[in-house]
Backbone as a chain_set.jsonl record, in Angstrom:
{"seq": "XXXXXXXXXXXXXXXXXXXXXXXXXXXXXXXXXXXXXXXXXXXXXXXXXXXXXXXXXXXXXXXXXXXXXXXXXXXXXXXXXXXXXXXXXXXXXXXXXXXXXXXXXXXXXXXXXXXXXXXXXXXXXXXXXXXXXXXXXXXXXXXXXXXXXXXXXXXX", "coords": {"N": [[44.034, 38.311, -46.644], [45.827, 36.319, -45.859], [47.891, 37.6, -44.816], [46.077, 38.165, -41.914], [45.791, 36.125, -40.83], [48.598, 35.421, -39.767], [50.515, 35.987, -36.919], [52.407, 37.113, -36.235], [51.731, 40.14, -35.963], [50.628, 42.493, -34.248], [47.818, 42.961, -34.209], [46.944, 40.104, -35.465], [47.989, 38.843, -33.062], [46.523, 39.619, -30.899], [43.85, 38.671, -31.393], [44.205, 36.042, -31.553], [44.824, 35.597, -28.894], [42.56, 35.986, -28.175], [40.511, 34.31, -28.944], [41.375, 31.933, -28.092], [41.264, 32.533, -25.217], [38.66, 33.479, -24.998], [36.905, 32.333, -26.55], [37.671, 29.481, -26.444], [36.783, 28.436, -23.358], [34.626, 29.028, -23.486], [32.958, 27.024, -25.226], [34.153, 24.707, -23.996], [32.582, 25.229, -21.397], [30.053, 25.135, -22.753], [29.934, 22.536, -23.991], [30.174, 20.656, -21.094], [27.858, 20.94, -19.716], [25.95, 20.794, -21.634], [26.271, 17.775, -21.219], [25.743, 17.485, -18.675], [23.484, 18.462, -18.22], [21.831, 16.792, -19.705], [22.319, 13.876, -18.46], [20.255, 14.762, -16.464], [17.929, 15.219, -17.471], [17.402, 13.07, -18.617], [17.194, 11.255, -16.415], [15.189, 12.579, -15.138], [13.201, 11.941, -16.97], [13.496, 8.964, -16.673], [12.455, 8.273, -14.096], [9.795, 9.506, -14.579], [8.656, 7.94, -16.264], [8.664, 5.677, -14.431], [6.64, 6.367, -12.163], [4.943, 6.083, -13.831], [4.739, 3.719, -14.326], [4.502, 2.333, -12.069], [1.902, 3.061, -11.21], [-0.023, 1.934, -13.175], [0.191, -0.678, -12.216], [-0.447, -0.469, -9.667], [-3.207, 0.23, -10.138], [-3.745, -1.917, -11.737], [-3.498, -3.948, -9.422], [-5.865, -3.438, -8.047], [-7.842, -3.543, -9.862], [-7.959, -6.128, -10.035], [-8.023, -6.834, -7.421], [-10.507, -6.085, -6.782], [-12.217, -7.541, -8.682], [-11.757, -10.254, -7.597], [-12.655, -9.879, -5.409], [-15.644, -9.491, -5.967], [-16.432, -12.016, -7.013], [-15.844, -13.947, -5.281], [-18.178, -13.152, -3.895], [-19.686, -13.514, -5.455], [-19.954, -16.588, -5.693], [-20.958, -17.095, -3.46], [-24.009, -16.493, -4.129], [-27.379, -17.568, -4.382], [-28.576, -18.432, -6.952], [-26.202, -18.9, -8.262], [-25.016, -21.492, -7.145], [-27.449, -23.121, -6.837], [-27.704, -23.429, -9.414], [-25.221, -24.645, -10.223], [-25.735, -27.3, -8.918], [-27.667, -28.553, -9.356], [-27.301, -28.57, -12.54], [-28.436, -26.655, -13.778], [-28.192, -24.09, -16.207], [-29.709, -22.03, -17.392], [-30.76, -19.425, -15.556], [-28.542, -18.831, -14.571], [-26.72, -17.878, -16.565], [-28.498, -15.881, -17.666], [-28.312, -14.27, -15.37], [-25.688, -13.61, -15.073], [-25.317, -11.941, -17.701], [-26.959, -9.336, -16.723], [-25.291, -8.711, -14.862], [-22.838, -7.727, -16.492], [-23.967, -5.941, -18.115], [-24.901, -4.096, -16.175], [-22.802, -3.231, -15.127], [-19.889, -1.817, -15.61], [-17.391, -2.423, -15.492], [-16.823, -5.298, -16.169], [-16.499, -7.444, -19.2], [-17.363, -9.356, -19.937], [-18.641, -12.467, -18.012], [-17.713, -15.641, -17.37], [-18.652, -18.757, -16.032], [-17.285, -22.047, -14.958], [-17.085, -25.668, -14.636], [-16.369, -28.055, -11.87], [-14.605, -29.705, -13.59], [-13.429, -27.949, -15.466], [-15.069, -27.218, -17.247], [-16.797, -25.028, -19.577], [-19.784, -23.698, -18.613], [-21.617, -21.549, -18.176], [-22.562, -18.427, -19.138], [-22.332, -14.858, -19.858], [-22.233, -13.678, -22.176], [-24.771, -14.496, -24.332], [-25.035, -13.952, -27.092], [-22.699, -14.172, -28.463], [-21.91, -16.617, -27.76], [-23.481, -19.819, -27.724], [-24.401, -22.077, -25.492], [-24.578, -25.759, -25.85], [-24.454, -27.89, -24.167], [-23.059, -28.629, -21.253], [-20.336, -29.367, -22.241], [-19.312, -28.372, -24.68], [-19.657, -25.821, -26.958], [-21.479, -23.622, -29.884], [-20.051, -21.54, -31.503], [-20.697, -19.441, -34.607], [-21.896, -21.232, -35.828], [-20.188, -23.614, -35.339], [-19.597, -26.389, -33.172], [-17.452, -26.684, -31.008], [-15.396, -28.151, -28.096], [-15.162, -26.525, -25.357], [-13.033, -25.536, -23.039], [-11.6, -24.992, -19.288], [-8.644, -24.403, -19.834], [-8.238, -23.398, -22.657], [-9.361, -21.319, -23.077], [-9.109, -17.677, -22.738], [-8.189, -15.391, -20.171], [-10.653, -12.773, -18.922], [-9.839, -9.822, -18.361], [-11.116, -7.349, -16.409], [-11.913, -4.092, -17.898], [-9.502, -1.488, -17.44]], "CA": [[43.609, 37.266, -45.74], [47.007, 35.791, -45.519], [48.357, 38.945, -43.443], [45.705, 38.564, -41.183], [46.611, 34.894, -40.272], [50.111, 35.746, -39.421], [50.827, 36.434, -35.246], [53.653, 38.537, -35.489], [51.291, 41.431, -35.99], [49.818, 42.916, -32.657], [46.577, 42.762, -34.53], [47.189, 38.723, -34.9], [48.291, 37.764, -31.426], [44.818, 39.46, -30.156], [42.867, 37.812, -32.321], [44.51, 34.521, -31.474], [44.462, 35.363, -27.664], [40.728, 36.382, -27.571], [40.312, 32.88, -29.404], [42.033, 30.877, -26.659], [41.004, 33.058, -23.659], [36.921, 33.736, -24.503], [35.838, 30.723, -27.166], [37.453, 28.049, -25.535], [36.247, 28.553, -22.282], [33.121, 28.983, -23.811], [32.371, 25.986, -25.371], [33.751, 23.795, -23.124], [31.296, 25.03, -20.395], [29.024, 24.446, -23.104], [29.669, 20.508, -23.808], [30.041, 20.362, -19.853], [26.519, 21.731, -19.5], [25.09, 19.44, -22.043], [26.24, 16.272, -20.886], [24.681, 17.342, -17.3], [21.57, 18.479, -18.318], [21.537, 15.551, -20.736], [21.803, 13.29, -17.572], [19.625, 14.956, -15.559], [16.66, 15.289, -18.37], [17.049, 11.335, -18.541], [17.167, 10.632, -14.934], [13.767, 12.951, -14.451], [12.474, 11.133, -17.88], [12.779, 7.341, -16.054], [11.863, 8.787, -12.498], [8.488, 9.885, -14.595], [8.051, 6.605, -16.922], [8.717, 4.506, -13.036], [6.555, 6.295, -11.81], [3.472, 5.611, -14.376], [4.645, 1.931, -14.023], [3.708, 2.032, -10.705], [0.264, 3.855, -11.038], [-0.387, 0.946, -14.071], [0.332, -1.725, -11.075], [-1.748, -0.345, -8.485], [-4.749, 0.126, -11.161], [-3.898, -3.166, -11.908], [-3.938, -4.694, -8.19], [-6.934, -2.768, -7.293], [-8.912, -4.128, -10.83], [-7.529, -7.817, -9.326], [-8.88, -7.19, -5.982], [-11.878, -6.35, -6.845], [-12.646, -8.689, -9.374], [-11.579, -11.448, -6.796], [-13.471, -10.135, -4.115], [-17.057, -10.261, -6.989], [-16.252, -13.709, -7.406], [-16.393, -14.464, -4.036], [-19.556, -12.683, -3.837], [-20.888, -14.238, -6.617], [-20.134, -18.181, -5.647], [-22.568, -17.58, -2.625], [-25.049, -16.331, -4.693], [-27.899, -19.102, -4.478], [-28.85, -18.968, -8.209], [-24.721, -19.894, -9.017], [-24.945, -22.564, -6.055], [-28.344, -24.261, -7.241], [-27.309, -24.398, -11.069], [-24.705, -25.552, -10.372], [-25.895, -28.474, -8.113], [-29.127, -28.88, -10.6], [-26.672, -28.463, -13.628], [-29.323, -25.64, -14.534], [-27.754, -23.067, -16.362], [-29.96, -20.487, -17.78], [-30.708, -18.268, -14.751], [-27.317, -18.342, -14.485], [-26.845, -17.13, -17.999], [-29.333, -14.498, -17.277], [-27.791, -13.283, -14.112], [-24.391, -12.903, -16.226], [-25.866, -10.983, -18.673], [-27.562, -8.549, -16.249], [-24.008, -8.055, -14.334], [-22.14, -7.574, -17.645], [-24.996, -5.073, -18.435], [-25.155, -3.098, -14.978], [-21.352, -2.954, -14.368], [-18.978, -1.512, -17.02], [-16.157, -3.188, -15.15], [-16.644, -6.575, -16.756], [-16.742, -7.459, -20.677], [-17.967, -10.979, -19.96], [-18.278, -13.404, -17.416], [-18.261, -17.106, -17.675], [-18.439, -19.746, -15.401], [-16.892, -23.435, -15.21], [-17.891, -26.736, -13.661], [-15.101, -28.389, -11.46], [-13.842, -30.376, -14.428], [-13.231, -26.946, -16.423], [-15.538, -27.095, -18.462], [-17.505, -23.95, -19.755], [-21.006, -24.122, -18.007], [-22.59, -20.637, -18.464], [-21.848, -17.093, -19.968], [-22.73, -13.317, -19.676], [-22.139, -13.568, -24.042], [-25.611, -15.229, -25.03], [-25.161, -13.606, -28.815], [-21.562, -14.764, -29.259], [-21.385, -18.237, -27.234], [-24.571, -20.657, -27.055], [-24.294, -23.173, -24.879], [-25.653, -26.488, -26.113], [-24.628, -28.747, -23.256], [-21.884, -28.006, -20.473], [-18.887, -29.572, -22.616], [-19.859, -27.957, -26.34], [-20.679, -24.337, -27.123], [-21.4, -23.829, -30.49], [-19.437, -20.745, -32.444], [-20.809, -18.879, -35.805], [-22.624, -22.803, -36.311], [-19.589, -24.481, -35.532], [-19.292, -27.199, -32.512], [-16.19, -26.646, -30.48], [-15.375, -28.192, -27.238], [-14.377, -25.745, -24.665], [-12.529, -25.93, -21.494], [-10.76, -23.757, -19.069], [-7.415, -23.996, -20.421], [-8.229, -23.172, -24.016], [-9.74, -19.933, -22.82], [-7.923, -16.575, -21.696], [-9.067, -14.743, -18.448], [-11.13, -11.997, -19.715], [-9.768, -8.925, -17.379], [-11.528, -5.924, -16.352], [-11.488, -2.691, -18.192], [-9.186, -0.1, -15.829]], "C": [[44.804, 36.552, -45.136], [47.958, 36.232, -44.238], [47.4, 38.67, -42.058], [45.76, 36.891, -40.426], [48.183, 34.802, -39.482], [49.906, 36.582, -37.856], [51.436, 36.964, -35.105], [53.044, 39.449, -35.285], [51.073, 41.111, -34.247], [48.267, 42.489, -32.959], [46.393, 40.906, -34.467], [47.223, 38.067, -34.125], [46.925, 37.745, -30.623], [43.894, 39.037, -30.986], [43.306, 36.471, -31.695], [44.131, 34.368, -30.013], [42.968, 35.367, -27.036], [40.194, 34.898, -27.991], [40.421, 32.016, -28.158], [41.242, 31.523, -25.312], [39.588, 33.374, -23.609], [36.309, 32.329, -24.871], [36.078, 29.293, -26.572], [37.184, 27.427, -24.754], [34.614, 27.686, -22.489], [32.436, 27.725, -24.474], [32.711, 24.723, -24.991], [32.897, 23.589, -21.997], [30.445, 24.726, -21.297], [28.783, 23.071, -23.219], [29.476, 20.375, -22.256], [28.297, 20.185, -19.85], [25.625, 20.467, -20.106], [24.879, 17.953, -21.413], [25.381, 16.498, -19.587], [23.7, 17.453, -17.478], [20.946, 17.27, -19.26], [21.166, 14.242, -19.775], [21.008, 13.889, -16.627], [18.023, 15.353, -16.182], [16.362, 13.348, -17.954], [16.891, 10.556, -17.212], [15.335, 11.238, -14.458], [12.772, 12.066, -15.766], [12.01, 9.623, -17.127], [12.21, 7.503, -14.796], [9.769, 8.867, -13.186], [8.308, 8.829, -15.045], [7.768, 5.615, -15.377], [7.557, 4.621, -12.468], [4.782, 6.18, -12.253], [3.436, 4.132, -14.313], [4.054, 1.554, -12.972], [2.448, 2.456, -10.55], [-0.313, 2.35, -11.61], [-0.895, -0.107, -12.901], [-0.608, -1.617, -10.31], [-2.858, -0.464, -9.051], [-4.841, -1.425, -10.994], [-4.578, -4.22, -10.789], [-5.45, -4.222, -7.972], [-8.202, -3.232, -8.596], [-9.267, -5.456, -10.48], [-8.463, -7.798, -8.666], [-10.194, -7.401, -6.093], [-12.268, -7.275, -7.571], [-12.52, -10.004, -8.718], [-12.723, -11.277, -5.572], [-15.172, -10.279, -4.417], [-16.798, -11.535, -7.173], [-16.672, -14.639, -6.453], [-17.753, -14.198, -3.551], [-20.02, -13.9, -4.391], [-20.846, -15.941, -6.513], [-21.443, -17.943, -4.385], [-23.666, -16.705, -3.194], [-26.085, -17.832, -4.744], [-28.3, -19.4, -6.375], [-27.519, -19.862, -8.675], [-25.207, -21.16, -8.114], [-26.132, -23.739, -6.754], [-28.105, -24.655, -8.758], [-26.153, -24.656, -11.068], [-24.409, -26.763, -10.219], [-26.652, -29.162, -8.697], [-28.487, -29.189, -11.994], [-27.673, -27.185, -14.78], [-28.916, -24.251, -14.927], [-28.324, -21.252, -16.848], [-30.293, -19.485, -17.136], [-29.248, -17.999, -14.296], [-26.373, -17.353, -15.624], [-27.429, -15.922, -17.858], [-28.545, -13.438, -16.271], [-26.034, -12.559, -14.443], [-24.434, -12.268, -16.878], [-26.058, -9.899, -17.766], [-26.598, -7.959, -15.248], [-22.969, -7.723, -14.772], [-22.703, -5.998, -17.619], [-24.775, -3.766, -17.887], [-23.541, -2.359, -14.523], [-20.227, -2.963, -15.85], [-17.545, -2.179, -16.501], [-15.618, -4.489, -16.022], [-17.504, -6.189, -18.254], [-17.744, -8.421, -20.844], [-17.757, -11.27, -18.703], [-19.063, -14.788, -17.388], [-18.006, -17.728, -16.52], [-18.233, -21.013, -15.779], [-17.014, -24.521, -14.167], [-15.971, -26.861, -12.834], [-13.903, -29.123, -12.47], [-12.874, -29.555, -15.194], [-13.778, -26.693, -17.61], [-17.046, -25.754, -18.766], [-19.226, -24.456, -19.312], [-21.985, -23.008, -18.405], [-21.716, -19.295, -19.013], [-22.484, -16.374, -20.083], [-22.968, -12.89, -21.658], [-22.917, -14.633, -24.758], [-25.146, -15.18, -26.714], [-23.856, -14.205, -29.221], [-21.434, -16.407, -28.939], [-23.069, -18.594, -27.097], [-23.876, -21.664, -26.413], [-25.398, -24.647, -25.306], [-25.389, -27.957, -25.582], [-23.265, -28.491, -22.531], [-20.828, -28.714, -20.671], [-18.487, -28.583, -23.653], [-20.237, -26.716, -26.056], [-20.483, -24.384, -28.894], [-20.885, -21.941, -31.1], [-20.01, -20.131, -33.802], [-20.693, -20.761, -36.291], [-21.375, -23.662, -36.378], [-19.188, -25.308, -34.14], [-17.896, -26.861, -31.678], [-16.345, -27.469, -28.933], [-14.409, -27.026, -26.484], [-14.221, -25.719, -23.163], [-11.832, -25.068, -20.843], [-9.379, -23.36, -19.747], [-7.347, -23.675, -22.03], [-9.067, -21.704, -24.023], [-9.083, -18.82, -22.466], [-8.749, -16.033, -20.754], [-9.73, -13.543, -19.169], [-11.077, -10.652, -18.591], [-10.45, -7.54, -17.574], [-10.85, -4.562, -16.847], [-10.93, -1.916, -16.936], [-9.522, 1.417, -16.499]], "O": [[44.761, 36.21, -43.954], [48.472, 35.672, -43.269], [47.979, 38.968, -41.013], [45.749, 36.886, -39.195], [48.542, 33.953, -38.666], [49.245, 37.613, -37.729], [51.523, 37.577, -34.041], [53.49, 40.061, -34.314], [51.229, 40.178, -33.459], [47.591, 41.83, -32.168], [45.775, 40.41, -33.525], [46.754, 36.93, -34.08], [46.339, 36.837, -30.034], [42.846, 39.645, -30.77], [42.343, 35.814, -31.299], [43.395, 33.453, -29.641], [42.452, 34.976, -25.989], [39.388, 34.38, -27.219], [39.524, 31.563, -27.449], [40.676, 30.787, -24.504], [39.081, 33.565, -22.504], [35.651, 31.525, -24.211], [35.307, 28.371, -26.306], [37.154, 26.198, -24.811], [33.95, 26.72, -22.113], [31.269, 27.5, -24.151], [32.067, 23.727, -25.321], [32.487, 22.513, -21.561], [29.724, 23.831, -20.857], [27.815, 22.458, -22.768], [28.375, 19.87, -22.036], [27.756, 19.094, -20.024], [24.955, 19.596, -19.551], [23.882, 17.265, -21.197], [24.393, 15.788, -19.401], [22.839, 16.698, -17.026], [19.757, 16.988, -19.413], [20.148, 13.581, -19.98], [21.169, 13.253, -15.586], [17.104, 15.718, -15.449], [15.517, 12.717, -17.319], [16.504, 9.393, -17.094], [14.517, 10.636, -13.761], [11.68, 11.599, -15.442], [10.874, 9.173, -16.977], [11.354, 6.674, -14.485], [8.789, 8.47, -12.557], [7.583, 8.226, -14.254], [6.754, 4.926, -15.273], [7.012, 3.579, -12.104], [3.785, 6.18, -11.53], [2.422, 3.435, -14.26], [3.236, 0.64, -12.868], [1.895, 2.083, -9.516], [-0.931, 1.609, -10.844], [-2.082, -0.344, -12.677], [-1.522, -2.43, -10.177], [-3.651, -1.269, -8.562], [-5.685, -2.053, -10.354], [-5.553, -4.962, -10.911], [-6.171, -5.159, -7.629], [-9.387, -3.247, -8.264], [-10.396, -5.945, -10.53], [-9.533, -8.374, -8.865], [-10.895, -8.351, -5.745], [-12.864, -8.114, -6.894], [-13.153, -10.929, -9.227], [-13.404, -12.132, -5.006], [-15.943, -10.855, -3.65], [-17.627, -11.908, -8.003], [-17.409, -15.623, -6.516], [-18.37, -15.004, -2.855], [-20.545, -14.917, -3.937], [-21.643, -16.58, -7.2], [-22.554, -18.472, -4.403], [-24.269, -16.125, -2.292], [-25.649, -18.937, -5.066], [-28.257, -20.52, -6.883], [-27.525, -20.974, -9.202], [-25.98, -21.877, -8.75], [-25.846, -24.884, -7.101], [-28.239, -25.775, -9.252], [-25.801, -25.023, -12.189], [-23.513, -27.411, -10.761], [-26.504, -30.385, -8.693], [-29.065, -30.042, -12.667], [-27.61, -26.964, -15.99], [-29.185, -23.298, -14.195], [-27.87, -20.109, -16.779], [-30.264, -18.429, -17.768], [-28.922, -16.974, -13.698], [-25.603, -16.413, -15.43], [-26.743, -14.904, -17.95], [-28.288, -12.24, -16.394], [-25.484, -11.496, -14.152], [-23.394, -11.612, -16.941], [-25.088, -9.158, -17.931], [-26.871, -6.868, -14.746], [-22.045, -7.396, -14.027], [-22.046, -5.043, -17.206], [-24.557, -2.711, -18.481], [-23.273, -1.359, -13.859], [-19.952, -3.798, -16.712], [-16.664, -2.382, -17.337], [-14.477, -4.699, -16.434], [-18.406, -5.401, -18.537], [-18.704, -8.403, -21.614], [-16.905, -10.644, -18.071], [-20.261, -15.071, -17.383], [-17.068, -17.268, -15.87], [-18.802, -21.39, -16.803], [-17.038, -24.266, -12.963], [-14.933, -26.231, -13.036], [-12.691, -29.134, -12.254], [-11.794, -29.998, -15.585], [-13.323, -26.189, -18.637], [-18.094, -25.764, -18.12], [-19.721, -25.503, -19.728], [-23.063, -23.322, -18.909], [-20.506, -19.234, -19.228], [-23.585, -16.759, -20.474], [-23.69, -12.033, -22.167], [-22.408, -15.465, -25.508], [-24.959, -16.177, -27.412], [-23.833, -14.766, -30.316], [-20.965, -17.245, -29.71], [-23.838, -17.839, -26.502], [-22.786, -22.063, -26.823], [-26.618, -24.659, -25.147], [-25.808, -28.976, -26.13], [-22.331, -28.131, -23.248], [-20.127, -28.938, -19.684], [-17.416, -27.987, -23.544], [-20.99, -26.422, -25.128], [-19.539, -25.032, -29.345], [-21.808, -21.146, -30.926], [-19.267, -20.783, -34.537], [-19.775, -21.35, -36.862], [-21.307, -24.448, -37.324], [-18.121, -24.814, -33.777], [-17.093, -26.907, -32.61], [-17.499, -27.442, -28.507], [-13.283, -26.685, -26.846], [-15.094, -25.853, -22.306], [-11.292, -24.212, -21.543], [-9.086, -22.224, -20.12], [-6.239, -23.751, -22.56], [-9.313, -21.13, -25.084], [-8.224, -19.1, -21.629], [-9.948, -16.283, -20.639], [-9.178, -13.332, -20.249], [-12.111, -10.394, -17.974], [-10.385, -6.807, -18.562], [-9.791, -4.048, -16.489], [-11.484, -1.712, -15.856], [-9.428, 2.432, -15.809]]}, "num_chains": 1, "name": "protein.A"}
């Protein structure tokens, strides 16, 4: 093994030169190679994550819109309009329920007076209403108001 380490031979020098003149070549095009395809995997990786961010967004706007533009519907509705002028909530209750029901879009929807205070709700079984400040909870009293509520956004 010793002999065959040693360069004086003829057998030695080509051994050493085929070393230098094929392998080293060779695996520096290989690191080269990597690092490029390494950036150019990760550049098509965030190009694809960007470009589900942006799908997310549009879903998103387009769940918005619509849900803004039912809203607007639904204030000139005359049942919202008269209970809310009457303070009469249970056909309003009803009619929440039955657009919860019909439309897989929405989970819930509640309505609130001008003060913010919870008035009616699409969620008879979880929320009673037992006067438009108070709903009462699994028998427990709470006052509830808009800002102690979260927005309850449409399934996309």
């Amino acid at each position: 093994m010793l002999t065959f380490l040693r360069f004086s031979t003829l057998r030695g020098k080509l051994v050493f030169y085929f070393l230098i003149v094929a392998l080293v070549p060779l695996i520096s095009m290989g690191a080269f190679n990597y690092t490029k395809s390494k950036a150019a995997l990760k550049k098509q990786i965030l190009s694809g994550l960007e470009d589900v961010a942006y799908g997310a967004v549009d879903r998103i706007g387009q769940a918005m819109h619509t849900s803004y533009v039912d809203i607007q519907q639904w204030a000139e509705v005359a049942i919202i309009r008269g209970g809310l002028k009457f303070a009469s909530y249970e056909r309003i209750n009803q009619l929440f329920g039955d657009l919860t029901r019909n439309n897989e879009f929405y989970r819930a929807v509640v309505l609130f007076d001008k003060e913010g205070n919870l008035v009616a709700t699409s969620e008879q079984a979880t929320v009673e209403l037992t006067s438009p400040t108070t709903i009462t909870r699994s028998g427990r009293a709470l006052r509830t108001s808009l800002s102690n509520l979260r927005m309850i956004l449409p399934v996309c």
